[in-house]
C-alpha positions as CSV (number, residue, x, y, z in Angstrom):
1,X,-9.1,2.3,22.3
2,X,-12.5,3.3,23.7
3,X,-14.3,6.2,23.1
4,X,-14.2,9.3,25.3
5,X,-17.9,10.5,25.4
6,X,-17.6,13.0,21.9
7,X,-20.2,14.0,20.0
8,X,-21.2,10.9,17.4
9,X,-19.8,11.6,13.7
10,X,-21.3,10.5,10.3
11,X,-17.8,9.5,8.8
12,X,-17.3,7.7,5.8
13,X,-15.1,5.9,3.6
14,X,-14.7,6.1,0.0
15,X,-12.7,3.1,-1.6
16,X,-12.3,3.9,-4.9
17,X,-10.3,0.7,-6.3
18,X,-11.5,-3.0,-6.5
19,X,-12.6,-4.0,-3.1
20,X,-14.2,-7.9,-2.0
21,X,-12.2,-11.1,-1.9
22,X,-10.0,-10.2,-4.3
23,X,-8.3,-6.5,-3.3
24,X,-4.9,-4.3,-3.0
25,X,-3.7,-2.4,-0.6
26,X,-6.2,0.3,-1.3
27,X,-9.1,-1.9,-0.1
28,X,-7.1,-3.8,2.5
29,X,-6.7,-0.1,4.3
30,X,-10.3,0.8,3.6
31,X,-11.5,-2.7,5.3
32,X,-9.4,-2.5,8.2
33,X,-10.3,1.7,9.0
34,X,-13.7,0.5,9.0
35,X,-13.0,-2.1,11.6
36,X,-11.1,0.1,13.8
37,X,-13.2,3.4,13.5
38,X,-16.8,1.6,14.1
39,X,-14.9,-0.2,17.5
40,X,-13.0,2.9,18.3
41,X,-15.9,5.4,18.1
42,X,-18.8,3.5,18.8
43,X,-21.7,6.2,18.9
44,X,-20.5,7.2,15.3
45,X,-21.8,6.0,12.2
46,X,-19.1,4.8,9.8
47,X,-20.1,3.8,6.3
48,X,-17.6,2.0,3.6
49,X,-18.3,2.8,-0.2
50,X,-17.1,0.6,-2.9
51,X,-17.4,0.5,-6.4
52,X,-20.1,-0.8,-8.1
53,X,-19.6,-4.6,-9.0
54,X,-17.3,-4.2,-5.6
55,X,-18.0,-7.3,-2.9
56,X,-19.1,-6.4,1.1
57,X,-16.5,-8.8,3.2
58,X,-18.6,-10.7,5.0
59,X,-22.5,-10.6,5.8
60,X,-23.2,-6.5,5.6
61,X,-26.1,-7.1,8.6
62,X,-23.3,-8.1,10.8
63,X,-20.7,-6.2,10.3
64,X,-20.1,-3.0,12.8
65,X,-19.8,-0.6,9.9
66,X,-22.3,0.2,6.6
67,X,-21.5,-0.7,3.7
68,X,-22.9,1.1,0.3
69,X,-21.9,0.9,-3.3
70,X,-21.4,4.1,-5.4
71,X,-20.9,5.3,-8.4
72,X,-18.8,8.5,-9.3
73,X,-22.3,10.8,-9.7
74,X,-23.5,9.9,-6.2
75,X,-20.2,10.5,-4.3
76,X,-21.6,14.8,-3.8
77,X,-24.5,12.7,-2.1
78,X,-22.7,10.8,-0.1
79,X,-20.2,13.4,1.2
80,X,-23.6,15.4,1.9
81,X,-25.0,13.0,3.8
82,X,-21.7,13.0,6.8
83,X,-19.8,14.9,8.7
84,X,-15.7,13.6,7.9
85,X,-15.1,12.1,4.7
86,X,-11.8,9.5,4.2
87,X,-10.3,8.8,0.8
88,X,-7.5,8.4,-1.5
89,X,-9.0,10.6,-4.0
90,X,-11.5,13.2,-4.3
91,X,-13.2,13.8,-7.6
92,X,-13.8,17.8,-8.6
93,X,-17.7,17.6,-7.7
94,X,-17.0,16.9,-4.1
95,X,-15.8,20.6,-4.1
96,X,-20.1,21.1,-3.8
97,X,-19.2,20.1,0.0
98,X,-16.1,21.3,1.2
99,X,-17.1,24.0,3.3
100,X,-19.2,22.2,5.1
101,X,-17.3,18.7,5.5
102,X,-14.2,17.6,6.8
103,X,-12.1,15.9,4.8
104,X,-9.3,13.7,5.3
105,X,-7.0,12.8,2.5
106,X,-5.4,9.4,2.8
107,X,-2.2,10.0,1.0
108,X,-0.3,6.8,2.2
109,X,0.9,6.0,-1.2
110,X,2.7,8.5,-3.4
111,X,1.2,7.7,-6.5
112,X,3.4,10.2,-8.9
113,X,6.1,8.3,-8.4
114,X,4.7,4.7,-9.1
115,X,3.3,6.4,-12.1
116,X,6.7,8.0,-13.4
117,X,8.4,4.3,-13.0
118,X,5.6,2.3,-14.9
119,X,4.9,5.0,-17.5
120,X,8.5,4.2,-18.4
121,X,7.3,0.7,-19.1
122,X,4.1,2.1,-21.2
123,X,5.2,5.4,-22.8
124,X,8.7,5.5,-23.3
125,X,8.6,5.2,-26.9
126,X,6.0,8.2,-26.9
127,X,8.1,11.0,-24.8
128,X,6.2,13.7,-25.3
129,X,2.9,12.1,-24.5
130,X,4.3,10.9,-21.1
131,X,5.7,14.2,-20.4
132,X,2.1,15.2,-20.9
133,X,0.6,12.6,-19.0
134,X,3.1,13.7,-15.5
135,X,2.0,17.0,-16.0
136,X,-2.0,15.4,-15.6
137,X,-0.4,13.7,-12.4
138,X,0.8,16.9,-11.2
139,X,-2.5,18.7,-11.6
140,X,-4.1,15.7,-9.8
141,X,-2.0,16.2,-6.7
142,X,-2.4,19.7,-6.9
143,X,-6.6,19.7,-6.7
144,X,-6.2,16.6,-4.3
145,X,-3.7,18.3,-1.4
146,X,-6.1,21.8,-0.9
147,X,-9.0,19.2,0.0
148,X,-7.2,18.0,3.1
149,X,-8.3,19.1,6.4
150,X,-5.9,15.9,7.6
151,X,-3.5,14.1,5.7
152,X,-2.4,10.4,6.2
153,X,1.0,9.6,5.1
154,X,2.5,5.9,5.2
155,X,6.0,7.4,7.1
156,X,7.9,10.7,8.2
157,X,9.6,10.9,4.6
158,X,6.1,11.0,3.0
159,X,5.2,13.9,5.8
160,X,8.4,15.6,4.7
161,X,7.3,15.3,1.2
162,X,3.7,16.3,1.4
163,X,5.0,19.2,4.3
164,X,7.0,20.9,1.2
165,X,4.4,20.4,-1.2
166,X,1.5,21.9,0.7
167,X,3.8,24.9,2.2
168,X,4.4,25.2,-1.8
169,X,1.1,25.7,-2.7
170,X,0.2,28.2,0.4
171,X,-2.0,25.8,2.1
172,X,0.8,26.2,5.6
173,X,0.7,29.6,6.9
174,X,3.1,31.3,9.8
175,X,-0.5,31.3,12.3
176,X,-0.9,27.6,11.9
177,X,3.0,26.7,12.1
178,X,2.7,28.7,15.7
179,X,0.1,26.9,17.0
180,X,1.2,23.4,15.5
181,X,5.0,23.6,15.4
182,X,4.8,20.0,14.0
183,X,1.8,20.4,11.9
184,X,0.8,17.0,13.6
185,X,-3.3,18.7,13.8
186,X,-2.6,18.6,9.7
187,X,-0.5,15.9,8.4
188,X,0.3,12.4,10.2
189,X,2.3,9.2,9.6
190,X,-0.4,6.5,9.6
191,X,1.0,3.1,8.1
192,X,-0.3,-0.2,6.8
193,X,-0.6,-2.2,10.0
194,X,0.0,-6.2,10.7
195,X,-3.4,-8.1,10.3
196,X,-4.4,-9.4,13.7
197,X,-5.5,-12.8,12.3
198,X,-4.3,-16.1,14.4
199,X,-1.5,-17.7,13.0
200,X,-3.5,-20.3,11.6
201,X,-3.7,-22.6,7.9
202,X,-6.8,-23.0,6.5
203,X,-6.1,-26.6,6.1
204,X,-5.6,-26.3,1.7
205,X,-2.3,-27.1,0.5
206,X,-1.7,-24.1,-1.5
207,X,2.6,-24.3,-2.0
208,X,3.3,-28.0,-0.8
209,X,2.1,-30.1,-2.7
210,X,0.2,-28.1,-4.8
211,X,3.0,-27.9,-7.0
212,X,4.7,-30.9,-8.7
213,X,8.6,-29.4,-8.2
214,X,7.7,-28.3,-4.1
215,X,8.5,-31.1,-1.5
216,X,7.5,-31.3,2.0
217,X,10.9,-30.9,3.2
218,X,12.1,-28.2,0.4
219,X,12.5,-24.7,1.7
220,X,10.1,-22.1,-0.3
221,X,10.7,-18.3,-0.5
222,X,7.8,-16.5,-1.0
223,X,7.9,-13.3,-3.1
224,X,4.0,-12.2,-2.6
225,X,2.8,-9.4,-4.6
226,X,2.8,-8.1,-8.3
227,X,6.3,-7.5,-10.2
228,X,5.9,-3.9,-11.2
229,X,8.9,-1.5,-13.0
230,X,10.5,-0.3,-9.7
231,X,11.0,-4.3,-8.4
232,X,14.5,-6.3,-9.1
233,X,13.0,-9.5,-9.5
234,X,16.2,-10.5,-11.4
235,X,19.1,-10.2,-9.2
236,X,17.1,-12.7,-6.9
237,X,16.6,-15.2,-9.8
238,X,20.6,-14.6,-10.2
239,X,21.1,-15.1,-6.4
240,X,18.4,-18.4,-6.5
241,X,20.6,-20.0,-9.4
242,X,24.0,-19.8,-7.7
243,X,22.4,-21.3,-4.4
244,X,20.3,-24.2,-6.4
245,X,23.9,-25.2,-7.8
246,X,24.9,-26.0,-4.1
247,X,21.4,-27.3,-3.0
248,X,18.3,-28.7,-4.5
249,X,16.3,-28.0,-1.8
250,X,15.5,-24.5,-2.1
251,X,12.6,-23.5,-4.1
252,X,11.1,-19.8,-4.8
253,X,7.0,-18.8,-5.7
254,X,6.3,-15.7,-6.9
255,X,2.6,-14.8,-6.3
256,X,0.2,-12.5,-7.9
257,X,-0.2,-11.5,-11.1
258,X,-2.2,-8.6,-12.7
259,X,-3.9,-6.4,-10.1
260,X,-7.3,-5.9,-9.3
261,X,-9.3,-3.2,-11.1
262,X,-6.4,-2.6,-13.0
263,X,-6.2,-4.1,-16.3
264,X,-3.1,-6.1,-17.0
265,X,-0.7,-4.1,-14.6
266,X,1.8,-6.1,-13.4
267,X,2.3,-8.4,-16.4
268,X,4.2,-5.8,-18.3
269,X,7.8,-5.7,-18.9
270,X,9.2,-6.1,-15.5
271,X,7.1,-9.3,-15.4
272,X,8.4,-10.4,-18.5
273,X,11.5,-10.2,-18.2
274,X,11.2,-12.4,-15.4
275,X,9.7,-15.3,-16.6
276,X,12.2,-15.2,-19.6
277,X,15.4,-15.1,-17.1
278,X,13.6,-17.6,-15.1
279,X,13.6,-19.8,-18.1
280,X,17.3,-18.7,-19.4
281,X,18.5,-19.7,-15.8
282,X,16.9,-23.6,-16.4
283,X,14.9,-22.6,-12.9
284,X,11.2,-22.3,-14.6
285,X,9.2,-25.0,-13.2
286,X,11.8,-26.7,-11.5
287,X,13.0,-24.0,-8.6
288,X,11.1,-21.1,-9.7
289,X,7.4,-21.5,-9.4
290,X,4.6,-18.5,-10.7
291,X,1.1,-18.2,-9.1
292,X,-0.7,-15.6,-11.8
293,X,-4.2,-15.0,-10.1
294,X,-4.4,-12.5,-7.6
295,X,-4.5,-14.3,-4.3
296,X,-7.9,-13.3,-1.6
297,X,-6.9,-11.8,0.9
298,X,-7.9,-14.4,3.2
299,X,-6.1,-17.1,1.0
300,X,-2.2,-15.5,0.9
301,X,-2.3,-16.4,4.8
302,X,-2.0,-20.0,3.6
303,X,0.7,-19.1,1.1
304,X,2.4,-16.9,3.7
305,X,2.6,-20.2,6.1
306,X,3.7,-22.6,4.1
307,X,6.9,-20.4,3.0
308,X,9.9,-20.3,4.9
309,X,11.5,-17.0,4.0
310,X,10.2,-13.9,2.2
311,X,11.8,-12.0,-0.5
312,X,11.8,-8.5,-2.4
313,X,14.5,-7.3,-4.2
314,X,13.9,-3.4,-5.5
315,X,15.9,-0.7,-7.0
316,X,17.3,2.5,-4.9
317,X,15.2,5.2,-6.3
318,X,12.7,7.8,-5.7
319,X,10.0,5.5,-5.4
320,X,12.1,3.0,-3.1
321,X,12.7,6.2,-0.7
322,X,9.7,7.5,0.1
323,X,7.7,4.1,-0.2
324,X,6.0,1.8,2.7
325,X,5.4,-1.5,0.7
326,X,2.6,-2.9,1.9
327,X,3.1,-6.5,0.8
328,X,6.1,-6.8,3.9
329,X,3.3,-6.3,6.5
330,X,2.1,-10.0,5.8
331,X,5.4,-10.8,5.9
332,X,6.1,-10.0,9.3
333,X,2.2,-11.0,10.4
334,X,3.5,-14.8,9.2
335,X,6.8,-14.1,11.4
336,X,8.6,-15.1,7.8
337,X,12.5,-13.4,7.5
338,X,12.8,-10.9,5.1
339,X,15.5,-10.4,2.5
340,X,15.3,-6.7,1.2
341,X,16.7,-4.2,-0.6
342,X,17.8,-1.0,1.2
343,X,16.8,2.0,0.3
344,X,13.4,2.0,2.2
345,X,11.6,2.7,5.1
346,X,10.8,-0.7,6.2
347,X,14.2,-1.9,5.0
348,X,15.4,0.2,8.0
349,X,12.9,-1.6,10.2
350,X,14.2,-5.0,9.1
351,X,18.0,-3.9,9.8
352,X,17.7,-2.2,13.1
353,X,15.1,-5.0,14.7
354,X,16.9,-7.8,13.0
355,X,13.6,-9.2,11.2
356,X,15.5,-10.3,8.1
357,X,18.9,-9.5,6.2
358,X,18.7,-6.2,3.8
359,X,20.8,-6.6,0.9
360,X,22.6,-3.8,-1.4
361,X,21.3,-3.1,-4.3
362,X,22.0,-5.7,-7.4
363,X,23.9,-7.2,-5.2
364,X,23.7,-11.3,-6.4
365,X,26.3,-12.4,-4.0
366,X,24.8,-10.7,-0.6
367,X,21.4,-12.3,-1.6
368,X,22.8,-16.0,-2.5
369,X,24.4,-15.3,0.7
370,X,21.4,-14.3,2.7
371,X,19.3,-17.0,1.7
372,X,21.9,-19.5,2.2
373,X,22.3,-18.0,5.9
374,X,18.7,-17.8,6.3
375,X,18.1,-21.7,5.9
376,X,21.2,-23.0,7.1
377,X,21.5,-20.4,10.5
378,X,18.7,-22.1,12.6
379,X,19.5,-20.0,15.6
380,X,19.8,-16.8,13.5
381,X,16.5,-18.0,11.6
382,X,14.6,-18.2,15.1
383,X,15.9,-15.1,16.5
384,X,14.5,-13.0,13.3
385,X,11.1,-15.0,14.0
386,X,11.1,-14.1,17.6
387,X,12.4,-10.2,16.7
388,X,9.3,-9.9,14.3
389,X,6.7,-11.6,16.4
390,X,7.8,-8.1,19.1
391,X,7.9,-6.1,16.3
392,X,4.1,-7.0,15.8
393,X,2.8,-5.2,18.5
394,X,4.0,-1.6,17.1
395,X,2.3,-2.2,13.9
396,X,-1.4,-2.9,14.9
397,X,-4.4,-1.7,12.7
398,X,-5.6,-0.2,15.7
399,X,-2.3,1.6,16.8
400,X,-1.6,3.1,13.0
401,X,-5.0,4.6,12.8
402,X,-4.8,6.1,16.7
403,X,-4.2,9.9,14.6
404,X,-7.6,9.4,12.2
405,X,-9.4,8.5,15.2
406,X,-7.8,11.1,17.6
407,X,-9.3,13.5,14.4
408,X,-12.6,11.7,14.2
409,X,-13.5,12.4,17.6
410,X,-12.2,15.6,17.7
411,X,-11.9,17.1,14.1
412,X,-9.2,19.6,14.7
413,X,-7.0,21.0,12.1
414,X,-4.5,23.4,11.7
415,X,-5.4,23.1,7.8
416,X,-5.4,27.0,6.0
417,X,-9.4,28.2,6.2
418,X,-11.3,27.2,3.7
419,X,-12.2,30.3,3.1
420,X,-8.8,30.6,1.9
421,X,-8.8,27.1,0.3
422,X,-11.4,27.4,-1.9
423,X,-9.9,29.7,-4.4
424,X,-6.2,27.1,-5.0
425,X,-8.4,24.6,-5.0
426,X,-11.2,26.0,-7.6
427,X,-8.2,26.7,-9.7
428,X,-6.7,23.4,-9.2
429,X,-9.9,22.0,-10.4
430,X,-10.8,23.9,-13.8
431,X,-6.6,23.4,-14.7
432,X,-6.9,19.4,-14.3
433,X,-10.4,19.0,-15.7
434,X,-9.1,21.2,-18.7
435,X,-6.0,18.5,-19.1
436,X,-8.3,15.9,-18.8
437,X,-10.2,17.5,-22.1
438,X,-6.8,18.0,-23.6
439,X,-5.6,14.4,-22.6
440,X,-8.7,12.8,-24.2
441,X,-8.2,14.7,-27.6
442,X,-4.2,13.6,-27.5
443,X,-5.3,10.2,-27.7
């Protein structure tokens, strides 16, 4: 993409989870918008905030974008200082700039949900206190979606979500629907794209032959990412047993452990149940392998090439529907077949490009039998490699993030006035700070 001659912007991006060697998807998205805004709009100045204690990626005097740390009482200062503002969240004092800044809310996660499935891990024996604590959620989207002169979504089903949600809350009225029929000048799909990184190892055994029970010749699935409350890690252990007592050869890693920034998440009950089953099954340490650190980002490639096959198994809920899980997108960058639940939006990518076999549900059997087909199918096997390499090139960085820089040079937005924002979102703000007071008394 070059730039078209537009007026240079000051635009910047606020990460506001962990970020350096060692970062989720929130940082990996942060990283790669940098890249593809300062080469896509080269007159424009693009800076990257992180968190203080956060890592720049690289030397920060040659990269093509700025990089600053910040702490939560100089974000005003920040937003001050440009012209479009990018971020996941926006804390009530940025409201000092909203009628003079653009702002663009990257909403490609819906958070609410994640946060109903592992509060039932946390605070299910406290009801009332996680009732109270969804409610806080609430209020949090509700001060977050009248900020948005754009909003990013991960897919359509997150536009149709966040469509209903803002037309709830007034900010879509009959003036802008007439001149945006498809409100695409006010909410866009922009997904987690492929990394464009050469298929290459690092050279450091990081499967094969770094663990004992992992042969040259074995063939590793790869299950890379965190086991949070919405995953089904078990029905693939289940599935892994009933193939390991026809074959020896098959071995499974499961890698990452607590997440970054984020205290022990990930290690909770979903994780332990895991482990034990793992142990129950007489797979621990002999066909079922656990990496616990949180891999760099540059460091899962190796991982990713050494496997054979990728794996997540999920429930079919709320969070499955309307998700985009990130973790498959270095799945397909390593050309590795997927086996999936349904349910999900890229599940329906793996089933109608034939990148992988999508399973039901809890299903043991179709699993045992997917793997099984997966290693012993070499032409099927090559034919999902080859189907995923094509499927590549419509998930670029640089082709997701074609509507943020179509905004960027050109910040149009069928968004309600601000004018007519500022009053939902000054209420918005006083109701969640004031369940914020509340929430810190509860406890």
């Amino acid at each position: 993409m070059a730039d078209n001659g537009s007026a240079p912007q000051r635009i910047l991006i606020i990460c506001g989870n962990t970020f350096g060697p060692r970062m989720s998807s929130p940082g990996i998205r942060a990283r790669h918008m940098a890249e593809v805004l300062s080469a896509a709009l080269p007159e424009s100045r693009v800076t990257l905030a992180i968190p203080h204690g956060s890592e720049p990626i690289g030397d920060p005097a040659t990269l093509p974008y700025r990089v600053t740390h910040f702490s939560p009482m100089k974000v005003p200062r920040l937003i001050f200082e440009h012209d479009i503002v990018i971020a996941n969240e926006y804390p009530a004092v940025a409201m000092a700039a909203f009628p003079w800044k653009k702002f663009i809310l990257d909403y490609y996660t819906i958070y609410l949900l994640e946060w109903l499935e592992n509060s039932r891990d946390t605070l299910l024996t406290r009801p009332r206190k996680r009732q109270f604590y969804m409610a806080t959620q609430q209020r949090l989207v509700r001060l977050q979606l009248p900020f948005a002169d754009f909003l990013l979504t991960a897919n359509d089903r997150q536009k149709d979500y966040y469509t209903g949600a803002m037309i709830a809350l007034g900010l879509v009225d009959p003036r802008a629907y007439d001149r945006d029929p498809g409100l695409h000048d006010l909410i866009e799909p922009v997904p987690h794209g492929v990394r464009d990184d050469p298929l290459v190892h690092s050279g450091k055994r990081r499967l094969r032959g770094a663990y004992a029970g992992i042969g040259e010749h074995d063939h590793v699935i790869i299950w890379n990412g965190g086991i949070l409350q919405w995953y089904d890690p078990l029905t693939l252990l289940r599935a892994l047993a009933k193939v390991v007592e026809r074959r020896d050869d098959v071995k499974l890693v499961f890698v990452g452990g607590a997440y970054p920034g984020l205290g022990t998440m990930g290690l909770g009950k979903r994780f332990q149940e895991t482990i034990e089953l793992a142990k129950e099954l007489d797979l621990y340490n002999r066909h079922v392998f656990f990496d616990l650190s949180w891999v760099p980002y540059e460091q899962i490639k190796d991982y990713m090439l050494e496997a054979d096959i990728a794996a997540c198994t999920y429930f079919d809920n709320l969070e499955t529907h309307f998700s985009f899980r990130t973790r498959f997108v270095d799945v397909f960058w390593a050309e590795l077949p997927l086996i999936c639940t349904h349910g999900d939006v890229l599940a329906d990518v793996v089933r109608e490009r034939g990148l992988g076999v999508v399973v039901p549900e809890g299903d043991v059997d179709a699993v045992a039998e997917a793997i099984e087909r997966l290693i012993a199918d070499r032409d099927f096997y090559e034919q999902c490699r080859r189907n995923i390499r094509e499927n590549n090139k419509r998930m670029s960085w640089e082709r997701s993030f074609e509507p943020v820089v179509r905004f960027c040079r050109e910040p149009r937005s069928t968004a309600l006035a601000k004018w007519r924002r500022v009053g939902i979102l000054a209420g918005a703000a006083v109701e969640w700070m004031a369940s914020r007071g509340i929430g810190v008394w509860i406890r």
